[in-house]
N, C-alpha and C positions, 0 to 999 in steps of 0.2 A: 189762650193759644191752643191752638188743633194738637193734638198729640199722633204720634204711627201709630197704627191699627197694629193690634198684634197679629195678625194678616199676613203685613208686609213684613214682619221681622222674623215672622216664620217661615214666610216663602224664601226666604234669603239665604235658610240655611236648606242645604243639599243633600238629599239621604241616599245612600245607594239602595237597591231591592232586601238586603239582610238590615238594614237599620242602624248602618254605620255610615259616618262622616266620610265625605269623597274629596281628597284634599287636590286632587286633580289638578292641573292649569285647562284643560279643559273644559270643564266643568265652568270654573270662573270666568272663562272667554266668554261661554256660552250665556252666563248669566249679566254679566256686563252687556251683551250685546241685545241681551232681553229689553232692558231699561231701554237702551238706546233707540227703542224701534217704538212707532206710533202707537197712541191708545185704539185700541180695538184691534191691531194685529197680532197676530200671535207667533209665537215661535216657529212651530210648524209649519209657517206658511212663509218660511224665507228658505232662500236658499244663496249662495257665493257664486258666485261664477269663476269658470276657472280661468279668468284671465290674467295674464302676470304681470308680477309687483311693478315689472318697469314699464309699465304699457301706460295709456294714455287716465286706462280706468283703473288705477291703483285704487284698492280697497273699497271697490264699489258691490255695495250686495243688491241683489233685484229679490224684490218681494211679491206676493202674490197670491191669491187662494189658488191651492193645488185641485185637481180634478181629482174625486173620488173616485175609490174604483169601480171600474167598468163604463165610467164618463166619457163621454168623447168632444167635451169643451173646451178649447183651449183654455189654459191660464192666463187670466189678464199681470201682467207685472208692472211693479212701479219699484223708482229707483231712487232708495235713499241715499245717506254718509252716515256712516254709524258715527258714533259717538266720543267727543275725546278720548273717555275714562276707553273703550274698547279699541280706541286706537293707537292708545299708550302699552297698552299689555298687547295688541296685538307686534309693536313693534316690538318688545320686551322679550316675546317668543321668536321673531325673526328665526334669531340663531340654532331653534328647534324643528324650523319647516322642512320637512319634507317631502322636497319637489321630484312630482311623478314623471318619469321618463318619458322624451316627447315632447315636456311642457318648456315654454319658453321662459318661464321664470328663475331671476337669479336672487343670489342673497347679497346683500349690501349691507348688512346690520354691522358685520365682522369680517376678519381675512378670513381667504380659503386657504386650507391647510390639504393637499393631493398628498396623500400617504402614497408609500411604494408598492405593489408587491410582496409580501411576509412569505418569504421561503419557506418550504415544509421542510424539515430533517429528513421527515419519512419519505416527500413527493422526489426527494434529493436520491434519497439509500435505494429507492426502487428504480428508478433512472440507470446508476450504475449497475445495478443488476442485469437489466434487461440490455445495456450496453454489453457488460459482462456474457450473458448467456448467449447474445447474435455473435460476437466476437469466436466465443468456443463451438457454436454449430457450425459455425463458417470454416475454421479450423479442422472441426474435428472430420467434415464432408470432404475437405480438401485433401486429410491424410488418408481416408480413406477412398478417393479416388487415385490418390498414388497408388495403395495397395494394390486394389483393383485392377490395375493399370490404364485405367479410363482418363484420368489427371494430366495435366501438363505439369512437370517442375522447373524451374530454374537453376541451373547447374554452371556452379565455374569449376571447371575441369582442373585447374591449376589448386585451386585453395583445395578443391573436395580431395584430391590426391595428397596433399600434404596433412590435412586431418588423419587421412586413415594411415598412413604411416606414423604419426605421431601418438596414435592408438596403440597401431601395432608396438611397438616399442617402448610403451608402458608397461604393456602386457613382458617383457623380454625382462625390461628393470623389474620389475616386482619378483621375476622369479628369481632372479641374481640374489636379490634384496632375502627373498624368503631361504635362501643356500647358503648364503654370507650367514645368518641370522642363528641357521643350524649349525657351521661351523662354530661362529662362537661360542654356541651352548656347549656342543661337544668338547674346544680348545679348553674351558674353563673346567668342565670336570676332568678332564685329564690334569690338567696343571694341578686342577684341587688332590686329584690322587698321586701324583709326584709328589707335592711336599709331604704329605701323610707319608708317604712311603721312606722319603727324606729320612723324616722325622724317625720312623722305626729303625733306619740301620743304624742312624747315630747313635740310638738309645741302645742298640746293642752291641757297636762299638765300643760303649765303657762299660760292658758286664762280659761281653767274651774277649779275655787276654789273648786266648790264642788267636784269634780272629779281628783282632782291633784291625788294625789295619788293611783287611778286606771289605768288610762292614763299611770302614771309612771313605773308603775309594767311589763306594755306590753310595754310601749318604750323599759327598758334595757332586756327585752326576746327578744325582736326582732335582736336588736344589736347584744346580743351576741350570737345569733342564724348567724346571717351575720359576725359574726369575725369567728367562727365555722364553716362556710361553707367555707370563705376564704382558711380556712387552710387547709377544705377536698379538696380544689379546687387546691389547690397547689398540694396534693399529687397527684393527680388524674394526673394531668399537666404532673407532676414527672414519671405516669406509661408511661403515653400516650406517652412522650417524649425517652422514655427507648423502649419500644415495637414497636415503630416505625421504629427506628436504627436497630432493630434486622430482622425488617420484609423487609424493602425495603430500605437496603442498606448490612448488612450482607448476609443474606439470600439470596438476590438478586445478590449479585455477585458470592455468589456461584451457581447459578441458571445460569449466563454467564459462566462459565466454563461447567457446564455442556451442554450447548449447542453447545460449543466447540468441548468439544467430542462428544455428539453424530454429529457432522459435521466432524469429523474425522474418527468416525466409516460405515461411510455412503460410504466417499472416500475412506477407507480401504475394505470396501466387495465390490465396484463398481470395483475397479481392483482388488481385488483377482477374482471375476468373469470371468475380463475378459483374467487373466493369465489362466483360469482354461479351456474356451474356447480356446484361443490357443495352450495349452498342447493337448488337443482329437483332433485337425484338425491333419493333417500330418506334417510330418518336413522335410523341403527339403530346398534349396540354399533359398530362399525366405520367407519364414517363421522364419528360425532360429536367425537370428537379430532381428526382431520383441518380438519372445518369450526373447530373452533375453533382451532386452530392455524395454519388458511390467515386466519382473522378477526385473530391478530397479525398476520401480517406485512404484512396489509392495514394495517394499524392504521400499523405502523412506516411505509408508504412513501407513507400518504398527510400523515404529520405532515411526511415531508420533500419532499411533492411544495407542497404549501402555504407551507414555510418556502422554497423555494425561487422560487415565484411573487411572496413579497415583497421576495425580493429584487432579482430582476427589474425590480419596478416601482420602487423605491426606486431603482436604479443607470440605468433610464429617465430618470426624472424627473432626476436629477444631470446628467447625460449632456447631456441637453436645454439645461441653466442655461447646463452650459457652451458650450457647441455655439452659442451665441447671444451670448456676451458672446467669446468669439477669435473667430467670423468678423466680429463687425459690428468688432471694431479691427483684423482683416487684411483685410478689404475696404476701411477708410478709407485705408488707409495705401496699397494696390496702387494703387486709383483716384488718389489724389493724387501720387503717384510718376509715373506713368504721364502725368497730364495737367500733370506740372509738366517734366517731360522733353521729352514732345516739345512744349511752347509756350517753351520754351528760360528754360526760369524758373529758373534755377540757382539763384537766392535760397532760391524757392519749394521746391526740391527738398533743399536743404541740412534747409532747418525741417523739413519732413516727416519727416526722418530722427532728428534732436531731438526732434521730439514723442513719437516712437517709441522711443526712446532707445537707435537702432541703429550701431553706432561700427563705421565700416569702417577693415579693414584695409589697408595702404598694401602696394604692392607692397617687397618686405625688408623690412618693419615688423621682423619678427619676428626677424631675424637681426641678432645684436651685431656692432656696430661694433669697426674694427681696434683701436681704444684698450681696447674692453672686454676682446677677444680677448688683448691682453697682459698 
């Protein structure tokens, strides 16, 4: 029996140029397709045609002697089927081809699998930026043609008057607020220096006999001059603590909405502007996406420059209710405190604080006693 030439059992194995094994599919396609082609043609003289797999000439290669260079022979071709074993791996690879754009070839080995679009984070973060930075040039042109006076603005003469009085008259409270705030400092070291003083004529009530009873006269005035400041001190406390809630926490957040919109009205005239400049330019292929696209975002920032004017007026109008029912009961209660203190109406100044339902704290109110403590 013939044996293989070790010839053929060396041509079989593949060396790359450094002398290493080339495990390739490749490589094996190419050598399977070797065998498959006639004795005396050689590899180099075949070539594939780029016809596709669903066509009539699936898997047909044309063979042929190539023209050497600088020949000007046509190559004769002749047209094989290559071979099982080449046609089993070349289906095998199906699901590896690929098919050069232009070409009519599909793949039929497997499903096709159309991935989506893979969003970038980053192609995202730069997006809003550049959203971000057109937005504030646009903006920042618009306030500075108001400045200028070159700008057109949008003005509702009813709301803008009601803002700047409601300005104004923050500015009014704050000063009351910062006056009330001084008085208390002042009521309380006076009260604090009444009882001390209190405190001395009594101590010298029981060491001068001859004098007890003069000594004594101005110890409990002083006293109850210091329980009567206490208790103008609480009301005072009482306004201070009422007027303050109204001024810079009410008042103040309706002051943040108003700033809202007018940051809404600023973006609403900066694109209406610039719809108004694209409408006088011309309209041609190039333009007319633009104007309709500046005509959204018009669209977008005057629904929110309007949602935002109502809300304005709606937190006005609340603002006002209250603004009118706290001062008129922290004005009754300061005037009554006030004129019930200094016409020495102790009665009168206790009620006042009951109507109000203001409960002062006693000096160590607040600290347990030695019984509790054990």
């Amino acid at each position: 029996m013939a044996q293989e030439s070790p010839k053929n059992s060396a041509a079989e194995i593949p060396v790359t140029t450094n002398g290493q094994l080339e495990d390739s599919r490749e490589h094996s396609f190419n050598r399977d397709l070797k065998y498959s082609l006639p004795v005396g043609l050689g590899l180099s003289e075949t070539k594939i045609t780029p016809h596709g797999f669903d066509s009539a000439k699936e898997g047909v290669v044309e063979a042929g002697p190539f023209p050497s260079k600088g020949s000007s022979a046509s190559p004769k071709s002749s047209v094989i089927s290559p071979s099982s074993a080449a046609a089993s791996r070349l289906a095998g690879q199906g699901c590896d081809l690929i098919i050069p754009t232009g070409g009519r070839a599909q793949q039929k080995s497997g499903p096709v699998v159309l991935a989506d679009e893979v969003k970038n984070p980053a192609m995202e973060k730069l997006e809003l930026v550049r959203r971000w930075s057109l937005n504030t040039y646009k903006c920042t042109r618009q306030i500075i043609s108001e400045k200028l006076g070159r700008g057109s603005r949008t003005v509702d003469l009813e709301l803008e008057a009601q803002i700047d009085i409601l300005r104004d008259n923050k500015k009014k409270y704050e000063n009351i607020l910062r006056l009330a705030q001084t008085l208390s400092t002042q009521l309380f070291q006076m009260v604090h220096t009444q009882r001390q003083l209190g405190d001395a004529f009594a101590d010298l009530s029981l060491k001068s006999l001859e004098l007890h009873e003069e000594f004594g006269y101005n110890a409990d005035t002083q006293k109850l001059l210091a329980k009567n400041g206490e208790t103008l001190l609480g009301a005072i406390n009482f306004f201070i603590a009422s007027v303050n809630t109204l001024v810079n926490k009410t008042i103040e957040d309706t002051l943040l909405t108003v700033k809202q919109y007018e940051s809404a009205r600023i973006e609403y005239d900066a694109y209406r502007t610039d719809l108004e400049e694209l409408n006088l330019g011309p309209r041609d292929a190039n333009t007319l996406p633009k104007i309709e696209q500046s005509q959204q975002l018009f669209q977008v920032h005057k629904e929110k420059y309007d949602k935002m004017r109502n809300d304005v007026s709606i937190k006005l109008k609340f603002l006002e209710e209250n603004k009118v029912k706290v001062l008129h009961n922290q004005l009754v209660l300061f005037h009554n405190a006030i004129a019930a203190y200094f016409a020495g109406n102790q009665k009168q100044l206790e009620q006042t604080l009951k109507q109000f339902h203001i409960k002062l704290k006693t000096p160590g109110a607040d600290a347990p006693s030695w019984l509790e403590e054990q």
